[in-house]
NUKOL-987517 format. One record per residue: x, y, z of N, C-alpha, C, O in turn; residue in one letter. Coordinates in steps of 0.02 Angstrom, whole numbers, padded with zeros to 5 digits, always signed. Example, Ala and Ser with C-alpha at 12.3 -4.5 7.8 and 13.67 -1.06 7.14 Angstrom:
% residues 2
+00660-00284+00390+00615-00225+00390+00660-00165+00390+00712-00166+00423A+00642-00112+00354+00684-00053+00357+00645+00002+00394+00670+00057+00402S
This chain:
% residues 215
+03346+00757+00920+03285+00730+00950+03248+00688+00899+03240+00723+00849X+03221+00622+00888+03187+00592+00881+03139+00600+00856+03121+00652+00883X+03084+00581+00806+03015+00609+00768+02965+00555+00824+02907+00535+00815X+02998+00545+00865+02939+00504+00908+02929+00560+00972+02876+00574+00999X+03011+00595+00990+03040+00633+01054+02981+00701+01028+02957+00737+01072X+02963+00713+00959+02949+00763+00931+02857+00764+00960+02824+00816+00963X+02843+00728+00970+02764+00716+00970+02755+00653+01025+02738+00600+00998X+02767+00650+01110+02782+00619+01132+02694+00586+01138+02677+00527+01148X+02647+00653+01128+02586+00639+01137+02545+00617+01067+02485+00622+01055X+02598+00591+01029+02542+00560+00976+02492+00520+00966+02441+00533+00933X+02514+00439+01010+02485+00426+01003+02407+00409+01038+02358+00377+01019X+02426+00451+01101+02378+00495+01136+02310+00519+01093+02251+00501+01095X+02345+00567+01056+02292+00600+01028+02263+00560+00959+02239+00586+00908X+02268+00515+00969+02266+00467+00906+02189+00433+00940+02133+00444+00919X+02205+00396+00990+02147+00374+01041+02086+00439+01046+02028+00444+01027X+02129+00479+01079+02061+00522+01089+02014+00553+01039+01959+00580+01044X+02059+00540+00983+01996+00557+00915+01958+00506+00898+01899+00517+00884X+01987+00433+00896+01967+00378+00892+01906+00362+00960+01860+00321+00953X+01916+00404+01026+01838+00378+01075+01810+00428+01043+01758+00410+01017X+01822+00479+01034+01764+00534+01008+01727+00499+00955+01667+00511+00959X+01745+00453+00900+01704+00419+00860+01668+00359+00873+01641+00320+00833X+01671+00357+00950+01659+00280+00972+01709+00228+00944+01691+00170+00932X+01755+00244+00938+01816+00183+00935+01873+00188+00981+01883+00212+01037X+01912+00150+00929+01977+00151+00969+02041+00139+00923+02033+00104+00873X+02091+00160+00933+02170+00161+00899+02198+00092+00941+02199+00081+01001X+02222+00044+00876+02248-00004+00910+02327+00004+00907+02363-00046+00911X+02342+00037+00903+02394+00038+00875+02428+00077+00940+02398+00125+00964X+02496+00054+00971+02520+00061+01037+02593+00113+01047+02623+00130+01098X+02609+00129+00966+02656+00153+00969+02661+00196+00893+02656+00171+00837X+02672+00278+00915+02669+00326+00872+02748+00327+00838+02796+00305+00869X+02754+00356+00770+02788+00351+00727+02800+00431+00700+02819+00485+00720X+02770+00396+00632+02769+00457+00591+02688+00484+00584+02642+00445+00597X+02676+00537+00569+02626+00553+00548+02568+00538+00497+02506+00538+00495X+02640+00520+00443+02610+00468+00383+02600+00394+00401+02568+00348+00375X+02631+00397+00444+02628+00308+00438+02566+00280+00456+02521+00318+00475X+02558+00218+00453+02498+00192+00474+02482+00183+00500+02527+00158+00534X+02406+00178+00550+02401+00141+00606+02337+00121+00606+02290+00132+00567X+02344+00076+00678+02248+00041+00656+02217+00041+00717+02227+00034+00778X+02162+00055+00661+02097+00084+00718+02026+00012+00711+02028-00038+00676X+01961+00039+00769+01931-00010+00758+01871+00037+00784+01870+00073+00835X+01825+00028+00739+01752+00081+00748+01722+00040+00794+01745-00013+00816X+01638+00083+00817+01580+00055+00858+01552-00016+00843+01526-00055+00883X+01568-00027+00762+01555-00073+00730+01591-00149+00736+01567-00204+00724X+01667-00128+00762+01701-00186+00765+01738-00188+00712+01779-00234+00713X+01742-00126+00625+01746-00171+00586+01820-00120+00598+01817-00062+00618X+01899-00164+00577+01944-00133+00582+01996-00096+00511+01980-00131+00463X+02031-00061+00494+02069-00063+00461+02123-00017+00475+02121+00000+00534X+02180+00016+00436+02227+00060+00430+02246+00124+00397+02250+00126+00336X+02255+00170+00428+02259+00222+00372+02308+00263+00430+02322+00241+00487X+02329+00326+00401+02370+00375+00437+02334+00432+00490+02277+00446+00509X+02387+00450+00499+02357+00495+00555+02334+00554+00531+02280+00577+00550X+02375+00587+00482+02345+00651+00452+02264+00626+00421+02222+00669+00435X+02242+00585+00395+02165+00568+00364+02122+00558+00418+02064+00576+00412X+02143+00529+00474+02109+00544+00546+02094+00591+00567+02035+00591+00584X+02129+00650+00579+02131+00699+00582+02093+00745+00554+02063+00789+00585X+02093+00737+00477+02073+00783+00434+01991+00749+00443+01952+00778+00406X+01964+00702+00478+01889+00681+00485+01848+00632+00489+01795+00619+00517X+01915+00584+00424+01919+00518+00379+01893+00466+00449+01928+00476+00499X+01852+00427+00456+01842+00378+00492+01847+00294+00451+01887+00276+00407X+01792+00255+00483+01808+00191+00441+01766+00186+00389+01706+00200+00387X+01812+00161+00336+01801+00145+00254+01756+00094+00268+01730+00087+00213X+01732+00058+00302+01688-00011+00300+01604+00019+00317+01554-00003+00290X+01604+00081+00376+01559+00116+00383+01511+00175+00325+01455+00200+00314X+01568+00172+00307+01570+00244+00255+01550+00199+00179+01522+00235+00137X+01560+00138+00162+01539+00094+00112+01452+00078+00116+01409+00084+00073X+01448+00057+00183+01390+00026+00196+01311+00081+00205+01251+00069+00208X+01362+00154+00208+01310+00215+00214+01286+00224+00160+01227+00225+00143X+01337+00231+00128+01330+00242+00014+01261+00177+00002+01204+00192-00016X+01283+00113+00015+01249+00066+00002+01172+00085+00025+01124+00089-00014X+01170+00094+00093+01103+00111+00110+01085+00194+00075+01024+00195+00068X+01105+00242+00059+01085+00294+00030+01069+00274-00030+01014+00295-00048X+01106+00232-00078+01088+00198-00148+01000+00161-00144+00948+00170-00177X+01019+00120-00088+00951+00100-00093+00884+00120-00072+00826+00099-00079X+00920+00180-00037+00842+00209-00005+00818+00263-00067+00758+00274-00078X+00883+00300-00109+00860+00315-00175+00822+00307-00227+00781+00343-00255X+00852+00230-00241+00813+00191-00273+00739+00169-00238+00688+00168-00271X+00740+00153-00175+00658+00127-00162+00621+00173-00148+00561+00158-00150X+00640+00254-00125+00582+00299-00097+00563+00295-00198+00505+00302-00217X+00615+00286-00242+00597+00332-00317+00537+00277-00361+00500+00289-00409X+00545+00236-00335+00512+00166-00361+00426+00189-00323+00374+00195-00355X+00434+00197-00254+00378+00210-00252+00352+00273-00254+00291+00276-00248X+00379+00321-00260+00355+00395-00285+00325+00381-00356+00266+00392-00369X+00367+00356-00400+00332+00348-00475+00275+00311-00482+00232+00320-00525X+00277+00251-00422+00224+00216-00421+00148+00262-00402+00090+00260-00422X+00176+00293-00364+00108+00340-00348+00113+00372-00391+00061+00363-00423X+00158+00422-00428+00147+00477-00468+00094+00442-00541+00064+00477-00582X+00096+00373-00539+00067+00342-00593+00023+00340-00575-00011+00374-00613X-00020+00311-00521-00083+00294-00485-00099+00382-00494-00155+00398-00516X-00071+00412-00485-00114+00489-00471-00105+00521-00403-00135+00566-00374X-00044+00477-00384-00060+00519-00288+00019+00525-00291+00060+00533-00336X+00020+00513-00203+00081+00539-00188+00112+00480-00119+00076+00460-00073X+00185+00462-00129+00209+00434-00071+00230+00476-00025+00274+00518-00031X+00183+00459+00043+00195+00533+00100+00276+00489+00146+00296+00529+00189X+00307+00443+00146+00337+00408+00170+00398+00448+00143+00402+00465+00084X+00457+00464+00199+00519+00493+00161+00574+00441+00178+00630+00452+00154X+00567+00404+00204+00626+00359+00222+00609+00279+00188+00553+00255+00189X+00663+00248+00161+00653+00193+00134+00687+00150+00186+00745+00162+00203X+00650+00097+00214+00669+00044+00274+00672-00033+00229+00697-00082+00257X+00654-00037+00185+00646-00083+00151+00598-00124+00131+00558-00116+00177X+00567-00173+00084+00525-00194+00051+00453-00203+00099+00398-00180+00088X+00476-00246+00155+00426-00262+00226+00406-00205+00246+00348-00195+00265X+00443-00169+00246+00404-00085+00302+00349-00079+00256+00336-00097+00199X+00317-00036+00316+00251-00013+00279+00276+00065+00273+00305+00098+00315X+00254+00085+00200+00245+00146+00185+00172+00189+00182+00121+00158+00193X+00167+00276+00162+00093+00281+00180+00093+00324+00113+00146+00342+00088X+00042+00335+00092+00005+00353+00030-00044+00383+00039-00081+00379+00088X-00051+00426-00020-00118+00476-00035-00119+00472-00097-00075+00486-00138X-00204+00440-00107-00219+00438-00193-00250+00509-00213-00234+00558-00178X-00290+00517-00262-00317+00573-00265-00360+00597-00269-00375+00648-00301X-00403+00547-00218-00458+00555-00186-00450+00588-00125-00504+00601-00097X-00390+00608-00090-00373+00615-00021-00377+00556+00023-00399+00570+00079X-00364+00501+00015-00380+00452+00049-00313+00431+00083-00276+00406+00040X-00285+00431+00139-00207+00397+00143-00222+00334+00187-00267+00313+00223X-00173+00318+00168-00180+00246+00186-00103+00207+00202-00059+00238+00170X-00079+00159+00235-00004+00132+00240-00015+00033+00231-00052-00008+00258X+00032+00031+00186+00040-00033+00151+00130-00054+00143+00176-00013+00135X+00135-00117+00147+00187-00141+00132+00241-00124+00076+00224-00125+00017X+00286-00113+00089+00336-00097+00003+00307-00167-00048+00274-00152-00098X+00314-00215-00039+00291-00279-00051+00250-00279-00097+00262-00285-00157X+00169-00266-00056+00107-00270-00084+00102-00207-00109+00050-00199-00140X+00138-00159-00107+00137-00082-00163+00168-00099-00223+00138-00095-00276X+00215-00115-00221+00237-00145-00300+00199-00190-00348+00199-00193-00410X+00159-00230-00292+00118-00282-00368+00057-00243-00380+00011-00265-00414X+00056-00204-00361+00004-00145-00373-00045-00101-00351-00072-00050-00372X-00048-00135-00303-00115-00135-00241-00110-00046-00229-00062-00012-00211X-00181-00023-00247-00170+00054-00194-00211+00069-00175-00232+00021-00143X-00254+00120-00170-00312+00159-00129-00355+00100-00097-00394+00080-00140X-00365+00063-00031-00399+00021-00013-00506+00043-00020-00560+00014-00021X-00472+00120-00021-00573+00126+00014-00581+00152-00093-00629+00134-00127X-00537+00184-00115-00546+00177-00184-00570+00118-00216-00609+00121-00264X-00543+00049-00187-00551-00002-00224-00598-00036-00208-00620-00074-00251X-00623-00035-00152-00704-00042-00114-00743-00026-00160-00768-00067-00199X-00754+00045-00161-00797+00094-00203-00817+00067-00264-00875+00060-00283X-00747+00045-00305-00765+00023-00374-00796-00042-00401-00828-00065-00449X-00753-00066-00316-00820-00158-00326-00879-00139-00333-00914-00153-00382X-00904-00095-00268-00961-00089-00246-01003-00069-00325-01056-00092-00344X-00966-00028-00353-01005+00008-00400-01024-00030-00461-01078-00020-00489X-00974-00081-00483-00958-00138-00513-01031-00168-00505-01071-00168-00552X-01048-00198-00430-01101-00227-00406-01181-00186-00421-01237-00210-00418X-01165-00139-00432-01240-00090-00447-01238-00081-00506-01290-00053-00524X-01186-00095-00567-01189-00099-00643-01226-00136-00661-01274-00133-00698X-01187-00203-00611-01221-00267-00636-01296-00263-00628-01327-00290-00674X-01334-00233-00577-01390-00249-00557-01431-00186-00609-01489-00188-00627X-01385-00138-00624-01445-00108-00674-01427-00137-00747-01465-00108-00786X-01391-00177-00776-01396-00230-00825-01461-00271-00824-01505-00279-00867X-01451-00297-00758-01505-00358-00751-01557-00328-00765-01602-00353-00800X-01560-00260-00737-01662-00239-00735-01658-00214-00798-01717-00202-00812X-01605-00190-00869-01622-00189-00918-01617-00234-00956-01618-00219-01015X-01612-00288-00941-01634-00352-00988-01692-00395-00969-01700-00447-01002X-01728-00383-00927-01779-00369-00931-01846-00323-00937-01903-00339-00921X-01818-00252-00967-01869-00215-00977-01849-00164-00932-01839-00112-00962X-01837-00161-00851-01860-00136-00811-01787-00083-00781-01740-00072-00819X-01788-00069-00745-01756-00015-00706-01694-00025-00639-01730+00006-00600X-01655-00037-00611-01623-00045-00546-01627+00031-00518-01589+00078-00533X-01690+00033-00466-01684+00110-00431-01642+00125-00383-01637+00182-00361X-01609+00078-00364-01547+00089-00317-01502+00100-00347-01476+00066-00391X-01481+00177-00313-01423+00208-00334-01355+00193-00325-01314+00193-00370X-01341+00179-00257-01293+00176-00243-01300+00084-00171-01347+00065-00135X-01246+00062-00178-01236-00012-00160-01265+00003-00073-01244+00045-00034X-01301-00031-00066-01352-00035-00001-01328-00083+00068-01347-00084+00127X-01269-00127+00022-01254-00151+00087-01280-00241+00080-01333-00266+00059X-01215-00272+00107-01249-00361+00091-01308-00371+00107-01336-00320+00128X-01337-00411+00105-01431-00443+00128-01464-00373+00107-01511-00385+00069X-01457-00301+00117-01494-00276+00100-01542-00261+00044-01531-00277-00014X-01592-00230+00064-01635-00225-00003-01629-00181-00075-01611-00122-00075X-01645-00221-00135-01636-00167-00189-01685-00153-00225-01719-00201-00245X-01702-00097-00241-01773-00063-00269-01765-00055-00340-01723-00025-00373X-01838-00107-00362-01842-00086-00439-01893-00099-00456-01938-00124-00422X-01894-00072-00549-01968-00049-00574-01964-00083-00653-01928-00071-00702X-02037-00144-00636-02024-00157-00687-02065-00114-00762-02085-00056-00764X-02066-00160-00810-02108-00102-00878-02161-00102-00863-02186-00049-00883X-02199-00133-00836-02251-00100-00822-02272-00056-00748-02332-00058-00732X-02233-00024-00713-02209+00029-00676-02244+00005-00616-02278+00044-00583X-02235-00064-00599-02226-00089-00527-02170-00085-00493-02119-00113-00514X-02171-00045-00425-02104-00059-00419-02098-00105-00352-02152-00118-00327X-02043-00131-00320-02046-00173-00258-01967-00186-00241-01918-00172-00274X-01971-00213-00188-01887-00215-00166-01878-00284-00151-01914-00326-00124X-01809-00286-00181-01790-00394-00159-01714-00392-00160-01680-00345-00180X-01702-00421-00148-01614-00455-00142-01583-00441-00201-01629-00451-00241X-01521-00419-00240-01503-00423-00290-01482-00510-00297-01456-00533-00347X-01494-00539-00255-01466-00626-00272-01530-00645-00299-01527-00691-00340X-01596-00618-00285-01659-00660-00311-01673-00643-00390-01700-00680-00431X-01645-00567-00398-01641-00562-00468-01576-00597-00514-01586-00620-00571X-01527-00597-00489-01485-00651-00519-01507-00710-00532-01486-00744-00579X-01554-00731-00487-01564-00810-00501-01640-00805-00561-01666-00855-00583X-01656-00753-00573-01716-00750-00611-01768-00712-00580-01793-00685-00629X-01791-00696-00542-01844-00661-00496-01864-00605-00510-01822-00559-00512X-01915-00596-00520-01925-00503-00556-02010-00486-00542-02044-00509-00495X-02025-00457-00575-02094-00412-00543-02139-00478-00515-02149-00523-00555X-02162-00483-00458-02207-00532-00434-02292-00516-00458-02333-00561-00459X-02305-00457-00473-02356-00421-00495-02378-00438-00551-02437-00450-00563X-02324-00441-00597-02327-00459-00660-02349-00541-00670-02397-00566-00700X-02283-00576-00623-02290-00638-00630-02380-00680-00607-02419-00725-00625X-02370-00625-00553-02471-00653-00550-02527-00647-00609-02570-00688-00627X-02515-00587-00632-02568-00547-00685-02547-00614-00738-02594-00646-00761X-02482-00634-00754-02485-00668-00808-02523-00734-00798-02560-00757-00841X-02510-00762-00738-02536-00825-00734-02634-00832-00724-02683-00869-00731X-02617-00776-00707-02709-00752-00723-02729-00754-00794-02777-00785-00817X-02695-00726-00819-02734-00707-00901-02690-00783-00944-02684-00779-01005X-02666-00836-00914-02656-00907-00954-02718-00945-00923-02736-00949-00864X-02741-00969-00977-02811-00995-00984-02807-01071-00956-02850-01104-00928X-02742-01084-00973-02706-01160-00928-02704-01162-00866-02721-01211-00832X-02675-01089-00836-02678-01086-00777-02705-01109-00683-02738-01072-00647X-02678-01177-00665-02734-01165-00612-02757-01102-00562-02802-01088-00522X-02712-01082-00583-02735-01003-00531-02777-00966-00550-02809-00929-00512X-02788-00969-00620-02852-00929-00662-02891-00953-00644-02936-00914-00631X-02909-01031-00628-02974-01078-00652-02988-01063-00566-03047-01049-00559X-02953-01063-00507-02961-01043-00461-03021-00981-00462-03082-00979-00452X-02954-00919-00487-02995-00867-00469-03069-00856-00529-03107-00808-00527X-03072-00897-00563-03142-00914-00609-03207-00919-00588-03262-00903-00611X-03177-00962-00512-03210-00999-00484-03255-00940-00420-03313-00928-00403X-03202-00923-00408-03219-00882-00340-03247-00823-00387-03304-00824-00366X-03247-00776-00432-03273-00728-00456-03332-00747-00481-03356-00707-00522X-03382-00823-00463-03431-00828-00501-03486-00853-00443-03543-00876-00445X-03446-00840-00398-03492-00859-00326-03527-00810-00312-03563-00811-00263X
């Protein structure tokens, strides 16, 4: 009898392992066990191998390349941005790496999470309401600079908000509220600025009120 007469259903069962993987055995005529034959995955992509490595699980080498490839790189990018957070101080809550464009999500260590691009996470960018905060705060340095170079005080604690008002006191413990843009441009105790132009003897506003205090 024949090694074909021996296994009339080989190449039978060659196919039916091959749909179970979503493929197919192209191959039309059974042999040996060792011998070769060719198959073609879900993928389309084709090649050859034996029947015992089929058997034993072995599917396609073109599939099985391209998995490694994507496990390599999702290695490498979840680890890129784990360190990136572990540096910032937080944590990447994201477990799957999709690639540079996906957005991933984050927690700094403020508790704040937040989801951003692989992209714009690498050039550095992190905690969005963190980095608010520190402008903002940035912006209320500046303004208690200003009121100590001139003498005086910035009583606003904390950033009030655009157009809104900011409270301060100058040395001689007037206090009043104005724009932080009017003190940038020079603007400061109006109280003061009157009293002074009163007590300059040049003054027309003195010679004014000279005038009217003698009526």
């Amino acid at each position: 009898m024949s090694i074909r007469q021996k296994h009339p259903q080989g190449i039978a069962r060659l196919q039916q392992l091959a749909r179970q993987r979503g493929g197919e055995c192209l191959s039309e005529r059974y042999t040996l066990v060792d011998d070769r034959y060719r198959f073609r995955c879900a993928e389309d992509h084709e090649w050859e191998t034996t029947a015992t490595i089929v058997r034993l699980g072995s599917w396609c080498p073109e599939c099985a390349r391209l998995r490694a490839v994507r496990n390599n790189l999702h290695r490498a990018g979840m680890a890129r941005y784990q360190k990136l957070a572990e540096i910032k101080g937080g944590i990447c809550l994201s477990q799957e790496y999709t690639g540079v464009t996906s957005q991933y999500r984050f927690r700094c260590s403020a508790g704040h999470e937040w989801e951003v691009s692989g992209v714009h996470a690498l050039t550095g960018n992190w905690c969005p309401q963190c980095s608010k905060a520190q402008r903002l705060e940035k912006v209320v340095e500046e303004a208690r600079r200003l009121a100590a170079g001139k003498g005086g005080l910035c009583l606003t604690q904390a950033y009030p908000g655009y157009r809104k008002p900011w409270h301060w006191l100058c040395h001689q413990g007037h206090s009043w509220s104005c724009g932080l843009q009017s003190v940038r441009q020079g603007s400061w105790c109006s109280e003061c600025f009157h009293k002074s132009r009163l007590s300059n003897r040049k003054s027309p506003k003195r010679a004014r009120y000279a005038v009217a205090k003698s009526k």
